[in-house]
mmCIF file of the N, C-alpha and C atoms, coordinates in Angstrom:
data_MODEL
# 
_entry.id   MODEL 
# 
loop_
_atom_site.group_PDB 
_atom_site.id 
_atom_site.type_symbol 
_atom_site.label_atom_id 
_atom_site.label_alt_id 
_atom_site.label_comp_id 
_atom_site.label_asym_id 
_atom_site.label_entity_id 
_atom_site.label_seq_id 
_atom_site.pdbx_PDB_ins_code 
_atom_site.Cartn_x 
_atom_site.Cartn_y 
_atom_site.Cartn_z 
_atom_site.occupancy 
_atom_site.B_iso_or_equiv 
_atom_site.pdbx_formal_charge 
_atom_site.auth_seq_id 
_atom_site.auth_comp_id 
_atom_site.auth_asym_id 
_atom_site.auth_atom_id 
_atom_site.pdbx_PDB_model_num 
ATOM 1   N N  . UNK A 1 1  ? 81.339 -10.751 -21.265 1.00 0.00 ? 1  UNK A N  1 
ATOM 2   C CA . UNK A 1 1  ? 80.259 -11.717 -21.375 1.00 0.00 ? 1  UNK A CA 1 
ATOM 3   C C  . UNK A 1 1  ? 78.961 -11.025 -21.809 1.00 0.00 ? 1  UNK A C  1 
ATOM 4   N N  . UNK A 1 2  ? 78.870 -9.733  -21.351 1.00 0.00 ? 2  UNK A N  1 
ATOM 5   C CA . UNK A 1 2  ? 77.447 -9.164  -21.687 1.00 0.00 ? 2  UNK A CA 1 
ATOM 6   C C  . UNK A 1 2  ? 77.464 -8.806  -23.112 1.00 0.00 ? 2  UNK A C  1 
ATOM 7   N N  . UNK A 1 3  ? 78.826 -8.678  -24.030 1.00 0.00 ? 3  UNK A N  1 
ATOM 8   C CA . UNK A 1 3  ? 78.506 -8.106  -24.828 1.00 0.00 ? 3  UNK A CA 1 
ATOM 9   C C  . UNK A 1 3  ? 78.792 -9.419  -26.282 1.00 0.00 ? 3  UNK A C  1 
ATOM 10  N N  . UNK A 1 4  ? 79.177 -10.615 -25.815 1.00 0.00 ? 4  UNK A N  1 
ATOM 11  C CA . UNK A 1 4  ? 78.921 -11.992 -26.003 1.00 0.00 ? 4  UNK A CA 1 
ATOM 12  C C  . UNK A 1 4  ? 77.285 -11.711 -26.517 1.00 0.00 ? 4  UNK A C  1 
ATOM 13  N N  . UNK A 1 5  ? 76.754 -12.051 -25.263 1.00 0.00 ? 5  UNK A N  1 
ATOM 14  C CA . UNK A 1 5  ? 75.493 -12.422 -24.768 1.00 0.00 ? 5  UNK A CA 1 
ATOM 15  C C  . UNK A 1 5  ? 74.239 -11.600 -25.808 1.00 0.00 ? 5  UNK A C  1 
ATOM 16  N N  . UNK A 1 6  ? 74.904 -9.818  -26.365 1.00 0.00 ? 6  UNK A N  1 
ATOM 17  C CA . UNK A 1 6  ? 74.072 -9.701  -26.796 1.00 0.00 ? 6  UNK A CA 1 
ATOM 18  C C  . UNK A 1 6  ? 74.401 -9.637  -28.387 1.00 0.00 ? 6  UNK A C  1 
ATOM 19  N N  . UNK A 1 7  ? 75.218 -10.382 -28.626 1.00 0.00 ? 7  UNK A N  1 
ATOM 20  C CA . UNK A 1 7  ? 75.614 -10.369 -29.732 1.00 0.00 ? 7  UNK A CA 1 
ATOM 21  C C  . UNK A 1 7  ? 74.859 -12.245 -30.388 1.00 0.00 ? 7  UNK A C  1 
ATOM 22  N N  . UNK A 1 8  ? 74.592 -12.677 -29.015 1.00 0.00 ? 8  UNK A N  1 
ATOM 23  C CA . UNK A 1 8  ? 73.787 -14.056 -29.223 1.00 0.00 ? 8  UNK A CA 1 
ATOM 24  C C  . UNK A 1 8  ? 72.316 -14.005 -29.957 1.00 0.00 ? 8  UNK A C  1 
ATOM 25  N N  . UNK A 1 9  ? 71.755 -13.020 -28.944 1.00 0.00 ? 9  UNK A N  1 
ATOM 26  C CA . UNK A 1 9  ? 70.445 -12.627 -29.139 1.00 0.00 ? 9  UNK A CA 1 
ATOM 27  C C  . UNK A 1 9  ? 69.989 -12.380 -29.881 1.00 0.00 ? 9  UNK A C  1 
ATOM 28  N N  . UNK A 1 10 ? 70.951 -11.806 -30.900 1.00 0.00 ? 10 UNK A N  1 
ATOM 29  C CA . UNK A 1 10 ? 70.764 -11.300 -32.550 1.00 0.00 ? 10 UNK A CA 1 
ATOM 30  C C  . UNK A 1 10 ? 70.564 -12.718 -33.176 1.00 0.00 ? 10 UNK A C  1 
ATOM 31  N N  . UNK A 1 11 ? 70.292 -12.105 -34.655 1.00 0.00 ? 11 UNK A N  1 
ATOM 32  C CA . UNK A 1 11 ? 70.471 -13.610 -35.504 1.00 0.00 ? 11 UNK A CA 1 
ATOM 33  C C  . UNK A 1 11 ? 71.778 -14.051 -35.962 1.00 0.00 ? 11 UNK A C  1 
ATOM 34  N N  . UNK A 1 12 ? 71.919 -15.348 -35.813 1.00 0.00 ? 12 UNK A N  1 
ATOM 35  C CA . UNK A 1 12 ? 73.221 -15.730 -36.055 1.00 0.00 ? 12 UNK A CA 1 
ATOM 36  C C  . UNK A 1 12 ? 73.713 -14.766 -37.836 1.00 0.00 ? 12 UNK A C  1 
ATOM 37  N N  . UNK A 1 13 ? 72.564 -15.148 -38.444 1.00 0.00 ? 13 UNK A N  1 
ATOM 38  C CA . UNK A 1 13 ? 72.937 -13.983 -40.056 1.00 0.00 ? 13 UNK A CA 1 
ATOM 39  C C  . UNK A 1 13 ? 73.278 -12.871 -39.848 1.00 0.00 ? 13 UNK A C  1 
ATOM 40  N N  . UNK A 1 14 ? 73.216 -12.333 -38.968 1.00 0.00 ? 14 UNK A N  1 
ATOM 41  C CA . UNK A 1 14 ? 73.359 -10.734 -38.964 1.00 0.00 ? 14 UNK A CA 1 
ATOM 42  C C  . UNK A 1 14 ? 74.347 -10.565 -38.417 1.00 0.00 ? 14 UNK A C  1 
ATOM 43  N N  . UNK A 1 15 ? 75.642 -11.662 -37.861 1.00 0.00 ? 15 UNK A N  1 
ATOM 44  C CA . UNK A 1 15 ? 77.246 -11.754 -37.455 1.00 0.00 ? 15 UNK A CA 1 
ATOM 45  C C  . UNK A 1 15 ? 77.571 -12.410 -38.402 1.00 0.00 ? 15 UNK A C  1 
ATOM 46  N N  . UNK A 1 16 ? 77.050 -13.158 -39.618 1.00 0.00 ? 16 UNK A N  1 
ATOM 47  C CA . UNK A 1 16 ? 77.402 -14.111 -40.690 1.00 0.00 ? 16 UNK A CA 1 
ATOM 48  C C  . UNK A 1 16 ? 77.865 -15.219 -40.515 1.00 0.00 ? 16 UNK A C  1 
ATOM 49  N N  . UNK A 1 17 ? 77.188 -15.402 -39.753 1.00 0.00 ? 17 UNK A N  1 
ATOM 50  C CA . UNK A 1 17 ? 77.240 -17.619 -39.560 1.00 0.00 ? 17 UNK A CA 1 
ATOM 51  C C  . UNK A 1 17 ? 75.492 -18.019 -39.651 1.00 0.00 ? 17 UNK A C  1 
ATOM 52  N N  . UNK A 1 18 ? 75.642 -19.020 -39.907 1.00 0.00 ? 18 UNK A N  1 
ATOM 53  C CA . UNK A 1 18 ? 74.629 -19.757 -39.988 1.00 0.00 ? 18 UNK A CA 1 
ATOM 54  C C  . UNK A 1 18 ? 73.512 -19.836 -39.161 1.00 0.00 ? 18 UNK A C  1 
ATOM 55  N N  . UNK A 1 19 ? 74.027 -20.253 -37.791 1.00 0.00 ? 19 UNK A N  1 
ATOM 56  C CA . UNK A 1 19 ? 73.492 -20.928 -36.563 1.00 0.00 ? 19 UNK A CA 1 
ATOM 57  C C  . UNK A 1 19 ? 74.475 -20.525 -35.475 1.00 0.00 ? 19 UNK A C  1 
ATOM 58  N N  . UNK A 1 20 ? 74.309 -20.508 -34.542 1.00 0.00 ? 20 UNK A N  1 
ATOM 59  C CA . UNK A 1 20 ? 74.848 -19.811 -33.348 1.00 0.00 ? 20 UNK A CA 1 
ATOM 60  C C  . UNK A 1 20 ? 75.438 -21.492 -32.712 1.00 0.00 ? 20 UNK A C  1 
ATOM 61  N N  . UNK A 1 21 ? 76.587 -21.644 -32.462 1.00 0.00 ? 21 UNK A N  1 
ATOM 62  C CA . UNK A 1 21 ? 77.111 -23.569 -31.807 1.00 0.00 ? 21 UNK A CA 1 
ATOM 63  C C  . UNK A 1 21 ? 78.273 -22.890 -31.629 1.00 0.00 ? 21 UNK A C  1 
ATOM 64  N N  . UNK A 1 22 ? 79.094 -23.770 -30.601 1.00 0.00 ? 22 UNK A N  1 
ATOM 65  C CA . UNK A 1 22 ? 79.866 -23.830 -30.028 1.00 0.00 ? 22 UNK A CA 1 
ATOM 66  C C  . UNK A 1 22 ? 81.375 -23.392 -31.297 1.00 0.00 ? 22 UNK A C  1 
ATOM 67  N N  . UNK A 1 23 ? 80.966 -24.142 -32.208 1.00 0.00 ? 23 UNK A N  1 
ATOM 68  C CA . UNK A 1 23 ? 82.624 -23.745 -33.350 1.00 0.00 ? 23 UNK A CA 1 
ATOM 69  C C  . UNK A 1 23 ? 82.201 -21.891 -33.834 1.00 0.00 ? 23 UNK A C  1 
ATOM 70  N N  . UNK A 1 24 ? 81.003 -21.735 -33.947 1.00 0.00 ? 24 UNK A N  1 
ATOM 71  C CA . UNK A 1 24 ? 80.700 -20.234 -34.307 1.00 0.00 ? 24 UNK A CA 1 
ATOM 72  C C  . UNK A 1 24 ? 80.988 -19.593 -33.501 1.00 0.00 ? 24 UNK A C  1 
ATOM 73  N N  . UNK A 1 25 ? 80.820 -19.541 -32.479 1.00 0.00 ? 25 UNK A N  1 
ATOM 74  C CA . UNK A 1 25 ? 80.783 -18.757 -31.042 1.00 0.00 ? 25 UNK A CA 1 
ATOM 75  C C  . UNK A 1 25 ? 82.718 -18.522 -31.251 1.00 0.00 ? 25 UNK A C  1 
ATOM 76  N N  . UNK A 1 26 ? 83.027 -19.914 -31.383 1.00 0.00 ? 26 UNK A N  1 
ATOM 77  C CA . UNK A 1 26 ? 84.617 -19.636 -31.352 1.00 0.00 ? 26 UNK A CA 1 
ATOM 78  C C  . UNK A 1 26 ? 85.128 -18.433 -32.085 1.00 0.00 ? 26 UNK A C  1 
ATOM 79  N N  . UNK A 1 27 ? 84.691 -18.707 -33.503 1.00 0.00 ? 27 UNK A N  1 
ATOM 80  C CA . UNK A 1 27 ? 85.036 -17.813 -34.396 1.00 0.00 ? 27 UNK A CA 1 
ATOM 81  C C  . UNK A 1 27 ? 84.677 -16.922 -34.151 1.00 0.00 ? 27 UNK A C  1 
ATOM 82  N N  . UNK A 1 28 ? 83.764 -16.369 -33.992 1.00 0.00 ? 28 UNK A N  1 
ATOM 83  C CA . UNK A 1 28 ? 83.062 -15.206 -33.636 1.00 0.00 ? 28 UNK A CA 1 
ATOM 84  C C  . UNK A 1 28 ? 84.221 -14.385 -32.637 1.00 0.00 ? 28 UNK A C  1 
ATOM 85  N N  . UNK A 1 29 ? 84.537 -15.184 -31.192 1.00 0.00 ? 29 UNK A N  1 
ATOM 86  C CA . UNK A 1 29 ? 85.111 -14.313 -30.439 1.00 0.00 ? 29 UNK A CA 1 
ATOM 87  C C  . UNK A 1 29 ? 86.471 -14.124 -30.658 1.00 0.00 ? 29 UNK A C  1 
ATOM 88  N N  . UNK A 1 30 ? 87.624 -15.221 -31.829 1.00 0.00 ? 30 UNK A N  1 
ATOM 89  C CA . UNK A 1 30 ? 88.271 -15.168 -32.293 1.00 0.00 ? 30 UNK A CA 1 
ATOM 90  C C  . UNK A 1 30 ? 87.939 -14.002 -33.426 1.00 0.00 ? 30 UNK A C  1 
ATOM 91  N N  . UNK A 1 31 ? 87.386 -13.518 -33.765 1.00 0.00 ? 31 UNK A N  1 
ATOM 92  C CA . UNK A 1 31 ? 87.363 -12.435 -35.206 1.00 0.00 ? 31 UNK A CA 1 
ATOM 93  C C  . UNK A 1 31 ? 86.564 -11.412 -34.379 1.00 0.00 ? 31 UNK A C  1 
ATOM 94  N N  . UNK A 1 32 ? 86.170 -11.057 -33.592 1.00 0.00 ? 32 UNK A N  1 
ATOM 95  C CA . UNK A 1 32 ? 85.918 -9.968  -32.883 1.00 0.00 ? 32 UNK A CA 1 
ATOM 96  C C  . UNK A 1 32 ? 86.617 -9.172  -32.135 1.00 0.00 ? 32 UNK A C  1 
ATOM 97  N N  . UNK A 1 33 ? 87.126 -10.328 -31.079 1.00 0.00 ? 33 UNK A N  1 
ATOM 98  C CA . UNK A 1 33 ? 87.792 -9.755  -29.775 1.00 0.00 ? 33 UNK A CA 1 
ATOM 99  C C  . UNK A 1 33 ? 89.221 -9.908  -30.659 1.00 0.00 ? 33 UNK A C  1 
ATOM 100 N N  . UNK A 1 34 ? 89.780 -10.366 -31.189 1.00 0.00 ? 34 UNK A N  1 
ATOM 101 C CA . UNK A 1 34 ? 91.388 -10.503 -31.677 1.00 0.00 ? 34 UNK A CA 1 
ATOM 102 C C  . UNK A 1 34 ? 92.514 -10.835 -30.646 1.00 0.00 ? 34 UNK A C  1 
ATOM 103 N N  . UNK A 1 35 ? 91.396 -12.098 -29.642 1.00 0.00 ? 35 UNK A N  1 
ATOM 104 C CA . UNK A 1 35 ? 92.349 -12.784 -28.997 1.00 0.00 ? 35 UNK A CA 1 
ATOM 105 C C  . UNK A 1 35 ? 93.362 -13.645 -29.247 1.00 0.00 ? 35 UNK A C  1 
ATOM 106 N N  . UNK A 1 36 ? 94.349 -13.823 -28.428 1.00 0.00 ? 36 UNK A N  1 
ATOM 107 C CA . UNK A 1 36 ? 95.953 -14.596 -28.837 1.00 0.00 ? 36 UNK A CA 1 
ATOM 108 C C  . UNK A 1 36 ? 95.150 -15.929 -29.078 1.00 0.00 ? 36 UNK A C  1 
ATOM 109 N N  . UNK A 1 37 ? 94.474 -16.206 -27.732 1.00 0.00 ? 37 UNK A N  1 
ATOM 110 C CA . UNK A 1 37 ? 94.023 -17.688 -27.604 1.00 0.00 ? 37 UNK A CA 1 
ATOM 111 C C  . UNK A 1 37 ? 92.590 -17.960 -28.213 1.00 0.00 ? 37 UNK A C  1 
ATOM 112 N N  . UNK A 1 38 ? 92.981 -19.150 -28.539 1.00 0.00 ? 38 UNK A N  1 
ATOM 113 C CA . UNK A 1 38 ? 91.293 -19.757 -29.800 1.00 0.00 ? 38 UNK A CA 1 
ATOM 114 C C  . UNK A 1 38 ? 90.008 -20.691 -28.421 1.00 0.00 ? 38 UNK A C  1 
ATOM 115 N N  . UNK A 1 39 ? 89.763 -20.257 -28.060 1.00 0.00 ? 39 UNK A N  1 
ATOM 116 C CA . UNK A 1 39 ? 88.273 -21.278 -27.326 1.00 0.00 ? 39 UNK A CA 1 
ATOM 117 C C  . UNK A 1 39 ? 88.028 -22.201 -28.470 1.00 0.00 ? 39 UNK A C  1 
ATOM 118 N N  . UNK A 1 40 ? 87.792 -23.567 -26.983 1.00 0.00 ? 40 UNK A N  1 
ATOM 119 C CA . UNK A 1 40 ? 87.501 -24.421 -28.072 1.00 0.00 ? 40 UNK A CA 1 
ATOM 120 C C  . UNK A 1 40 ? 86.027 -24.627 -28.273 1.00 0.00 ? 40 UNK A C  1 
ATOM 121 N N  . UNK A 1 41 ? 85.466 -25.235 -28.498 1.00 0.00 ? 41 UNK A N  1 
ATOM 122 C CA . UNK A 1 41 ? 84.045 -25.685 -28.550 1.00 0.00 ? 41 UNK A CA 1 
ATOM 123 C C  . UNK A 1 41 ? 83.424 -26.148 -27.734 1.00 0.00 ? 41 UNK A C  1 
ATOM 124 N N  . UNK A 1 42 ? 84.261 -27.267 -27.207 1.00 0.00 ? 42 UNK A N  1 
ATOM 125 C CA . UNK A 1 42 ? 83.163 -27.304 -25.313 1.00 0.00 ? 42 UNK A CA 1 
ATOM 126 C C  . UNK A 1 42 ? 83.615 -26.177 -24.659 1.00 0.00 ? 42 UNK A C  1 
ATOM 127 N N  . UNK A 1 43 ? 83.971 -25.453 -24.675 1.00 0.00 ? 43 UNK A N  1 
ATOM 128 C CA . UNK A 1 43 ? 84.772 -23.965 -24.085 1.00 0.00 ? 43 UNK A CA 1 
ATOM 129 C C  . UNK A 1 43 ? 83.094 -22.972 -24.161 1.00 0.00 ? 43 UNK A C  1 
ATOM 130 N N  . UNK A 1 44 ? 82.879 -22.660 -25.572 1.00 0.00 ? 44 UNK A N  1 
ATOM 131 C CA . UNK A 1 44 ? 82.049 -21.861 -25.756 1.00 0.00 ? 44 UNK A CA 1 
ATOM 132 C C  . UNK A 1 44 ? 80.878 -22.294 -25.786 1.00 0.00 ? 44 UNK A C  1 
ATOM 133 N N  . UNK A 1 45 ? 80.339 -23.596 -25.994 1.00 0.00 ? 45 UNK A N  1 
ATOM 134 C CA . UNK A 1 45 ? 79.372 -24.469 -24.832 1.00 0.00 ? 45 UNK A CA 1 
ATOM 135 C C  . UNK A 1 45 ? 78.986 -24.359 -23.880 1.00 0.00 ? 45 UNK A C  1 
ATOM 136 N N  . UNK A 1 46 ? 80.182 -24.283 -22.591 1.00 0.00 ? 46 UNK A N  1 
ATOM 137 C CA . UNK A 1 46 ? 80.153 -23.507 -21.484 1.00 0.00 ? 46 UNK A CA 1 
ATOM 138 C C  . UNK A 1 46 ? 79.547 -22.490 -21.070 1.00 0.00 ? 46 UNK A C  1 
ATOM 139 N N  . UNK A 1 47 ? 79.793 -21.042 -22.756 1.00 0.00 ? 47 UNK A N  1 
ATOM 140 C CA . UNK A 1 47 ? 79.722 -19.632 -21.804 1.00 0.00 ? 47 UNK A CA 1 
ATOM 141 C C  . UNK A 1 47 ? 78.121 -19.996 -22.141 1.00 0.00 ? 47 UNK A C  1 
ATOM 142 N N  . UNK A 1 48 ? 77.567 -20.621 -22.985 1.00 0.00 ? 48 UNK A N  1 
ATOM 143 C CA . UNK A 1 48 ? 76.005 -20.721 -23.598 1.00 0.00 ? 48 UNK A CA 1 
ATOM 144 C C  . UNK A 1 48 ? 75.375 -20.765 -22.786 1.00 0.00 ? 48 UNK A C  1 
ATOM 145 N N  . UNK A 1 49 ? 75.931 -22.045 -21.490 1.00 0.00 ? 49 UNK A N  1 
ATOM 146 C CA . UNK A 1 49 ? 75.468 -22.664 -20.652 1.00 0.00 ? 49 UNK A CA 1 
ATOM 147 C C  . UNK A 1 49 ? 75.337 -21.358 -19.038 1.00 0.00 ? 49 UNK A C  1 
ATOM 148 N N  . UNK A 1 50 ? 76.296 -20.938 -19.481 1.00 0.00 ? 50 UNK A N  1 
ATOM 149 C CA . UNK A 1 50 ? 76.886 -19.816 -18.444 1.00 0.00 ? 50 UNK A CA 1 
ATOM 150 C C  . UNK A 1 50 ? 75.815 -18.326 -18.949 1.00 0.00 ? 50 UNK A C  1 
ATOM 151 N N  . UNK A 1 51 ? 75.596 -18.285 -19.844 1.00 0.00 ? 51 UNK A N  1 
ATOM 152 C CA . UNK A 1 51 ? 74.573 -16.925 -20.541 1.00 0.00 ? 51 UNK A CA 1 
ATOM 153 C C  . UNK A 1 51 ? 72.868 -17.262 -20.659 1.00 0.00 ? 51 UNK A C  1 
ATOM 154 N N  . UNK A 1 52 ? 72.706 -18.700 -19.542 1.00 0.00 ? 52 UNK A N  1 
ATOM 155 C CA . UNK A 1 52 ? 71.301 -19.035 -20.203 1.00 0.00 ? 52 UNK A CA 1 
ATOM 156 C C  . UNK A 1 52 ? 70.736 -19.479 -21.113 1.00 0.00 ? 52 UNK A C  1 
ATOM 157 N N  . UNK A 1 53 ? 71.637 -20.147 -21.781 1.00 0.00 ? 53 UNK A N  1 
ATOM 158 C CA . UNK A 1 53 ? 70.986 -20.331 -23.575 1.00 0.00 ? 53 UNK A CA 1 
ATOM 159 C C  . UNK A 1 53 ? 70.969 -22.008 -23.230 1.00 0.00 ? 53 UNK A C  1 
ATOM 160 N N  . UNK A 1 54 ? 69.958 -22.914 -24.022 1.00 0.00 ? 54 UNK A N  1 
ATOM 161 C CA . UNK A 1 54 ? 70.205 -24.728 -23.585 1.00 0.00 ? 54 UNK A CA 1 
ATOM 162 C C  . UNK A 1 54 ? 70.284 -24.838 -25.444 1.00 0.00 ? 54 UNK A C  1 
ATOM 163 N N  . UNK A 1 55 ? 71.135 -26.138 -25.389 1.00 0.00 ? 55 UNK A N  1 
ATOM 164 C CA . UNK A 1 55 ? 71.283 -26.345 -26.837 1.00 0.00 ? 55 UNK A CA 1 
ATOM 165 C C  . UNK A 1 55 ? 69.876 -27.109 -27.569 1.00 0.00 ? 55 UNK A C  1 
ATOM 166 N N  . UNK A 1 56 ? 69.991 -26.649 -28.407 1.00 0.00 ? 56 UNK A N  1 
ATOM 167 C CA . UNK A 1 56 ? 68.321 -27.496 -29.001 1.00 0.00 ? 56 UNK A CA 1 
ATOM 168 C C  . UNK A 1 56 ? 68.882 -27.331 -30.545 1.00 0.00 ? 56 UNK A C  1 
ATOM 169 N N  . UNK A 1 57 ? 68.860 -28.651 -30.974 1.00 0.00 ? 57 UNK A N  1 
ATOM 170 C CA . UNK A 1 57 ? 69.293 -28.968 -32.454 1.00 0.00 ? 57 UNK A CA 1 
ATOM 171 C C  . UNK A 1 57 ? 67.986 -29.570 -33.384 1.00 0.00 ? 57 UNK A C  1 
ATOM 172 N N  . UNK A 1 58 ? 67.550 -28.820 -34.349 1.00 0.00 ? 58 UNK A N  1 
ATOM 173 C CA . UNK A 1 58 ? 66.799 -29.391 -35.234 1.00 0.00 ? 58 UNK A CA 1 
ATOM 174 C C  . UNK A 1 58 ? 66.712 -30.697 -35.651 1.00 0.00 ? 58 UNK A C  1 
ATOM 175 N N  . UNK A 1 59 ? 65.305 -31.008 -35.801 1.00 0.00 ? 59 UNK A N  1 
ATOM 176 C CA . UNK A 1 59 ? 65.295 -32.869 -36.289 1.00 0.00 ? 59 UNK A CA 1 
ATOM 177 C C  . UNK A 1 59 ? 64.922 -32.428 -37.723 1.00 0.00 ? 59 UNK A C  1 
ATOM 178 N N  . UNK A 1 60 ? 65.617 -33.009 -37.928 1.00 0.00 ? 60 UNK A N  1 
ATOM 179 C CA . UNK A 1 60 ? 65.525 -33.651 -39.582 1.00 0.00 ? 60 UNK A CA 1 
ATOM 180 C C  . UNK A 1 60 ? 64.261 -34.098 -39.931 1.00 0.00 ? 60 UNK A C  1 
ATOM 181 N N  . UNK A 1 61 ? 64.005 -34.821 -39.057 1.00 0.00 ? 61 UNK A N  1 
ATOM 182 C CA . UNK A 1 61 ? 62.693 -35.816 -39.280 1.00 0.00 ? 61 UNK A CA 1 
ATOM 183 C C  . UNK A 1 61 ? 61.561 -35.797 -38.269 1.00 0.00 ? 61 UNK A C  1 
ATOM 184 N N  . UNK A 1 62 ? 60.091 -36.182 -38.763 1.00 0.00 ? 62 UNK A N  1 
ATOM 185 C CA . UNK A 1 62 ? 59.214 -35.874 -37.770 1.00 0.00 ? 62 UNK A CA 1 
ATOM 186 C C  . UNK A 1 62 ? 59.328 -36.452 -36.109 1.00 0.00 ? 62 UNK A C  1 
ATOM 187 N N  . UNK A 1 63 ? 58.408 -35.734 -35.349 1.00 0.00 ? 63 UNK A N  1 
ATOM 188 C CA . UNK A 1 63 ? 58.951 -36.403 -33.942 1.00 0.00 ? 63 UNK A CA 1 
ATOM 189 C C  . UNK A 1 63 ? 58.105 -37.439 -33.633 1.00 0.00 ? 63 UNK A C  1 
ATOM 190 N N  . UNK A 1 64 ? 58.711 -37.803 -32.379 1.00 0.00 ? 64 UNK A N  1 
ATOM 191 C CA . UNK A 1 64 ? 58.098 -39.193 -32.008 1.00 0.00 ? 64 UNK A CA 1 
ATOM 192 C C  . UNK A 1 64 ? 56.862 -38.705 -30.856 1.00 0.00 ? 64 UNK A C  1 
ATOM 193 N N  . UNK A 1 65 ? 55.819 -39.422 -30.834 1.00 0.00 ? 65 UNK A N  1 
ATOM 194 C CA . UNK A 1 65 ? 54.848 -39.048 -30.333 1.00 0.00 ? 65 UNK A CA 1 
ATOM 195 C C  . UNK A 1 65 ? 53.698 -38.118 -30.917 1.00 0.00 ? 65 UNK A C  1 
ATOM 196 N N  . UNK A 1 66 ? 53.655 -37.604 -31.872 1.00 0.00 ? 66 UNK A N  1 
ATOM 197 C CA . UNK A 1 66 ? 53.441 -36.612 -32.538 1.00 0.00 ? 66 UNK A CA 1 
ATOM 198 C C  . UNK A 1 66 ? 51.878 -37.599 -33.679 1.00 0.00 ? 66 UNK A C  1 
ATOM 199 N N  . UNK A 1 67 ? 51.174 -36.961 -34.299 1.00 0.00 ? 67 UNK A N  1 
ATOM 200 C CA . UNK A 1 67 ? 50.321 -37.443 -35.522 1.00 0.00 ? 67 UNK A CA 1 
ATOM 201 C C  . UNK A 1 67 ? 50.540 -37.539 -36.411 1.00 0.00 ? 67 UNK A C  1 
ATOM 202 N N  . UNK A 1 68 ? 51.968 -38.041 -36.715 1.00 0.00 ? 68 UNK A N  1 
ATOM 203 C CA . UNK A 1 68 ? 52.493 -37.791 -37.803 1.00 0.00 ? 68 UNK A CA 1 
ATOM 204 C C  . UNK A 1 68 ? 53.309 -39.395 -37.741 1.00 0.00 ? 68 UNK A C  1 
ATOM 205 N N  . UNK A 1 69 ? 52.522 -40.701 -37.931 1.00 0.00 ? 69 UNK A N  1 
ATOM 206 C CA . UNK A 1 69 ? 53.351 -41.941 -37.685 1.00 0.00 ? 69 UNK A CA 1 
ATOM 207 C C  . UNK A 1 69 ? 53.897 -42.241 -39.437 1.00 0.00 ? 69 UNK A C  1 
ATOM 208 N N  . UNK A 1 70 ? 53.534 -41.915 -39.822 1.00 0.00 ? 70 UNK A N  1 
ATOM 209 C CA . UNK A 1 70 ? 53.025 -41.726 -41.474 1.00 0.00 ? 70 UNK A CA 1 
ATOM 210 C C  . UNK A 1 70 ? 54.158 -41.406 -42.083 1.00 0.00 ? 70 UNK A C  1 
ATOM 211 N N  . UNK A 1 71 ? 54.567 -39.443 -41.925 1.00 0.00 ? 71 UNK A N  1 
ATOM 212 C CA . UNK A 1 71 ? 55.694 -39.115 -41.772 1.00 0.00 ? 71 UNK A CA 1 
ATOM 213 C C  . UNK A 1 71 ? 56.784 -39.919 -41.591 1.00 0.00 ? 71 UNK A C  1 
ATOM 214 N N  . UNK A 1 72 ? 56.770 -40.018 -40.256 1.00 0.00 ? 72 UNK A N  1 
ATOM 215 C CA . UNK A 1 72 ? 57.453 -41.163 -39.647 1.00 0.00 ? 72 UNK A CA 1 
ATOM 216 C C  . UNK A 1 72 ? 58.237 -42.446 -40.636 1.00 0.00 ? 72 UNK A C  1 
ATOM 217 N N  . UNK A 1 73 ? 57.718 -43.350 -40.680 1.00 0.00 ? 73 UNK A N  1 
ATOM 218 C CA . UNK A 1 73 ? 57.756 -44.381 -41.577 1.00 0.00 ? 73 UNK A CA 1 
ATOM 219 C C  . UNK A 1 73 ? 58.006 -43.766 -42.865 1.00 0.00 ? 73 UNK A C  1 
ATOM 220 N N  . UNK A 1 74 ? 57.477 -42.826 -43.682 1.00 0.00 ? 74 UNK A N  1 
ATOM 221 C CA . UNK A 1 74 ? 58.015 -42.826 -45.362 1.00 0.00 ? 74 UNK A CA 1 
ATOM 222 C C  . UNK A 1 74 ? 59.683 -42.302 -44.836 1.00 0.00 ? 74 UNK A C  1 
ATOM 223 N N  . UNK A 1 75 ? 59.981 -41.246 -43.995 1.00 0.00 ? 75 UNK A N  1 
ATOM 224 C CA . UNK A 1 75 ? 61.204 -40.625 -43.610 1.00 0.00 ? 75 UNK A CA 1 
ATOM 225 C C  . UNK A 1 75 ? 61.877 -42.152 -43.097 1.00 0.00 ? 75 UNK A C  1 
ATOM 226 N N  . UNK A 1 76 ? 61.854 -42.918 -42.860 1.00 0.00 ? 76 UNK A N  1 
ATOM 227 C CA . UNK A 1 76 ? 62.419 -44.068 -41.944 1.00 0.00 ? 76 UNK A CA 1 
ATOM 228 C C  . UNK A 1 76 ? 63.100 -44.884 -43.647 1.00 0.00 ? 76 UNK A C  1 
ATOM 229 N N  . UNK A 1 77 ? 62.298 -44.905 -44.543 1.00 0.00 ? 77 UNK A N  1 
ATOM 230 C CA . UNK A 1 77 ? 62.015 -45.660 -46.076 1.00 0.00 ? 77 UNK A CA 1 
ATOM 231 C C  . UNK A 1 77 ? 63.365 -44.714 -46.813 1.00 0.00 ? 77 UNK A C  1 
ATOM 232 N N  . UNK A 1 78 ? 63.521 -44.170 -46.682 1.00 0.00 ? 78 UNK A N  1 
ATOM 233 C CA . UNK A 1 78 ? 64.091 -43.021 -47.294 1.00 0.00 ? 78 UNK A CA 1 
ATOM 234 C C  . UNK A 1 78 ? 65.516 -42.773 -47.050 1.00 0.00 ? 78 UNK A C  1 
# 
């Protein structure tokens, strides 16, 4: 797990995925460790959850509450 954990900390580019999520994590420990068995995705969700990490997914679009109602609405048009 610790060596999971600091392989998180890095940038997901610098293990060659994109973004660090639950299907990467899979692969990752599938093409690292050269385990029999594949983790699934709520699996490696888990260890995220288990290593301290909370999921936070990018918005596309501006947020709500924000000075940006403007934004808002042309992105809504669109």
């Amino acid at each position: 797990m610790a060596k999971i954990k600091d392989a998180l900390l890095k940038l997901a580019d610098e293990s060659g995925y994109y973004i660090w999520a639950g299907i990467t994590l899979s692969d990752y420990i599938k093409e690292t460790y050269d385990y029999d068995v594949e983790l699934s995705v709520r699996q490696c969700q888990r260890i995220f959850n288990k290593l301290g990490f909370s999921r936070i997914h990018h918005q596309s679009h501006p947020s709500l509450g924000e000075d940006n109602e403007k934004a808002r609405d042309e992105y809504k048009k669109n």
